[in-house]
C-alpha positions in Angstrom: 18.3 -11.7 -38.6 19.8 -12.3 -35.0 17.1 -12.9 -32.1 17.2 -10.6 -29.3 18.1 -11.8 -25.9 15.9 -14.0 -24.4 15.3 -11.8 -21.1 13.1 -10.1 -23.2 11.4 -12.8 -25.8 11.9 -15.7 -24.8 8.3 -18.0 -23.6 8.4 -21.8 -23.0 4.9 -22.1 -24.2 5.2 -20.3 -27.4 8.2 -22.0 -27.8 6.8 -25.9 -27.4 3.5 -24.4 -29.5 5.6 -23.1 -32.5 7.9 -26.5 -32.2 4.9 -28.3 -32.2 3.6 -26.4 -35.8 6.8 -26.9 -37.2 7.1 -30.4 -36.4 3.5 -30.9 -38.0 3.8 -29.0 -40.8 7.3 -31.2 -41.3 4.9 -34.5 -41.2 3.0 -33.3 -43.5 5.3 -32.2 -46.3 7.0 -35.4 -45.3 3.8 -37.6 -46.4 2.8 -35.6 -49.1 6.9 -36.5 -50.8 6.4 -40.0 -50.1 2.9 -39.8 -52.1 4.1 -38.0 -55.1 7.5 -40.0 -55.2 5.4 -43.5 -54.5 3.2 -42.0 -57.5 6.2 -41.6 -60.0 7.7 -44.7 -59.5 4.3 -46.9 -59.4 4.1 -45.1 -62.6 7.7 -45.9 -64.1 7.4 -49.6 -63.0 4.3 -50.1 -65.1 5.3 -48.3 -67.9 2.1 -45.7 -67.8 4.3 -42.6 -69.3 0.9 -40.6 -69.2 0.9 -41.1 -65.5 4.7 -40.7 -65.2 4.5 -37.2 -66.9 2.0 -36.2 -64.7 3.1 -37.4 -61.6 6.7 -35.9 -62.2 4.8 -32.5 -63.3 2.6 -32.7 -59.8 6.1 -33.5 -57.9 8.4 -30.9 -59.8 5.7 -28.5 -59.2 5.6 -29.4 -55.6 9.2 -29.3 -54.6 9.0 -26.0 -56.5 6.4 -24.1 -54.7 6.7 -26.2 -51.5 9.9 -27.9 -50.4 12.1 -25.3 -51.6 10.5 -22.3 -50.6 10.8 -24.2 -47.3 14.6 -24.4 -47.2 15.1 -21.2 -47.9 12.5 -19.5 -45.3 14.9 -22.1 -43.0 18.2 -20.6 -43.8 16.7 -16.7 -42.8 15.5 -16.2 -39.2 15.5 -20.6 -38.0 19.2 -21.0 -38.6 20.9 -17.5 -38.8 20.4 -17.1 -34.5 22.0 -20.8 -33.7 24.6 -20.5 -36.5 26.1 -17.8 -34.6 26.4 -19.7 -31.6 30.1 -22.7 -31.2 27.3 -25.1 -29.8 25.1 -25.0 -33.4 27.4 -23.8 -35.9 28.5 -27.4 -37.3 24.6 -28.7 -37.4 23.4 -25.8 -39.0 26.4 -26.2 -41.7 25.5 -29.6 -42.2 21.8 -28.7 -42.6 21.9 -26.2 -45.1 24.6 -28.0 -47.0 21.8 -30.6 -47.4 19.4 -28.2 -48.8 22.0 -27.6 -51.5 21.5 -31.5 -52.1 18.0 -31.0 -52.2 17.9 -28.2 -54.6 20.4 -30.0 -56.7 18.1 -33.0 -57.0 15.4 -31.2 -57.6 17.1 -29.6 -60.4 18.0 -33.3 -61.4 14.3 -34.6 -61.1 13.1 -31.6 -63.6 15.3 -32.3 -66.3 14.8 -36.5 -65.9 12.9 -39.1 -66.9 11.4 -42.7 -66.4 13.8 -44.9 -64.0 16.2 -41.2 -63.2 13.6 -39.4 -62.6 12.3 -42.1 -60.1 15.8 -42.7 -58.7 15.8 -38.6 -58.1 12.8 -38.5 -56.6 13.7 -41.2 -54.0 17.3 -39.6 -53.2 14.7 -36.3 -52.6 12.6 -38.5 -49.7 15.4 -39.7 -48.6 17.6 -37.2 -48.0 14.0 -35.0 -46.7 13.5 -37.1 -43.9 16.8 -37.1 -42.4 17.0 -33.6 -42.8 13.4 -33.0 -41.2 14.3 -35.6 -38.4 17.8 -33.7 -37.9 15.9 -30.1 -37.4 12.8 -31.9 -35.2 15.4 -34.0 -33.1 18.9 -31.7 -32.9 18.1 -28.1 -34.4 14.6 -27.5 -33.1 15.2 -28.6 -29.7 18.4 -26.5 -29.2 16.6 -23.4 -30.0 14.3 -24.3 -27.5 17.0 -25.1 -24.8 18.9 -22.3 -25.4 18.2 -19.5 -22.9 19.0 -16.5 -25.7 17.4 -18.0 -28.4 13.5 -18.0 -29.2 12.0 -20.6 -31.8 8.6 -18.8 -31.6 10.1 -15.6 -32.8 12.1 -17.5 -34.9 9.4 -18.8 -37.1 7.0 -16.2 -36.4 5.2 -15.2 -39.6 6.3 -17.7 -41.4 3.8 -20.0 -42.9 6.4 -21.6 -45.3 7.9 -23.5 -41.6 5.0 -23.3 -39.4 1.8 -23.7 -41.9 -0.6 -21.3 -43.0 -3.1 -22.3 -39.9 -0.2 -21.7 -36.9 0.8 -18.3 -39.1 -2.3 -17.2 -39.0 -3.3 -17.7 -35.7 -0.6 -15.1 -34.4 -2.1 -12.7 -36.3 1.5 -12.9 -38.6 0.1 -13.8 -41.9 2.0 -13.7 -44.9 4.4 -10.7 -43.3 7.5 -12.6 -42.7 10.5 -12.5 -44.8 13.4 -15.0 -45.8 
């Protein structure tokens, strides 16, 4: 899914408004992680397994529909466009090798328990926020910078990157594909 040229589609002002959904929608997966890992481990510290099995249900189920759905909508249309450019080929390596770290762990938090499942979780935060500060800090603003790319039409239609309210608002809805 290569962009078009930017002669054509590229706008500063969609662009700063879409990096500012993706950025937002990033701060809030970001919280909502740190809740539902803070959960588990509160949980596994006091020995409550009723809590711990539901708050590793609530937080499998999350990453599940939410965090990985997320990488992957990433790896289509947000990193296919700088990937072919020398300038972002190494970052967006990097970043999608992480997701494989991601995915991996969250295959590790579903089959794990008490003090594992609480170390997973935390290596899953962890490794979230650098990734999320990498794409709002490095990725995000090269798109932006880069005169042939467009991060609006990048993440257009995507709710799983932008939100469901900045989708939506574009009249995009659900349409986008990975």
């Amino acid at each position: 899914m290569d962009q078009p040229a930017a002669s054509t589609n590229k706008n500063a002002d969609e662009d700063a408004e879409a990096l500012a959904a993706v950025e937002h929608h990033h701060a809030g997966m970001l919280k909502r992680l740190r809740a539902l890992t803070a959960t588990l481990v509160r949980a596994v510290r006091t020995g409550d397994t009723v809590a711990e099995h539901d708050a590793h249900e609530v937080l499998v189920e999350w990453c599940e529909t939410d965090l990985v759905p997320h990488a992957l909508a990433e790896e289509g249309p947000l990193y296919s466009a700088p990937r072919n450019l020398p300038q972002g080929k190494l970052l967006v390596e990097g970043m999608l090798a992480e997701h494989q770290v991601i995915v991996g762990l969250v295959e590790e938090l579903r089959g794990s328990t008490g003090v594992d499942a609480a170390v997973a979780a935390g290596s899953i935060r962890s490794i979230f926020a650098l990734h999320v500060e990498k794409e709002n800090r490095l990725l995000m603003p090269f798109i932006v910078a880069s005169p042939e790319l467009s991060l609006a039409r990048a993440v257009e239609g995507l709710h799983e990157l932008v939100g469901e309210t900045h989708a939506h608002r574009h009249g995009t809805g659900h349409g986008g594909s990975v």
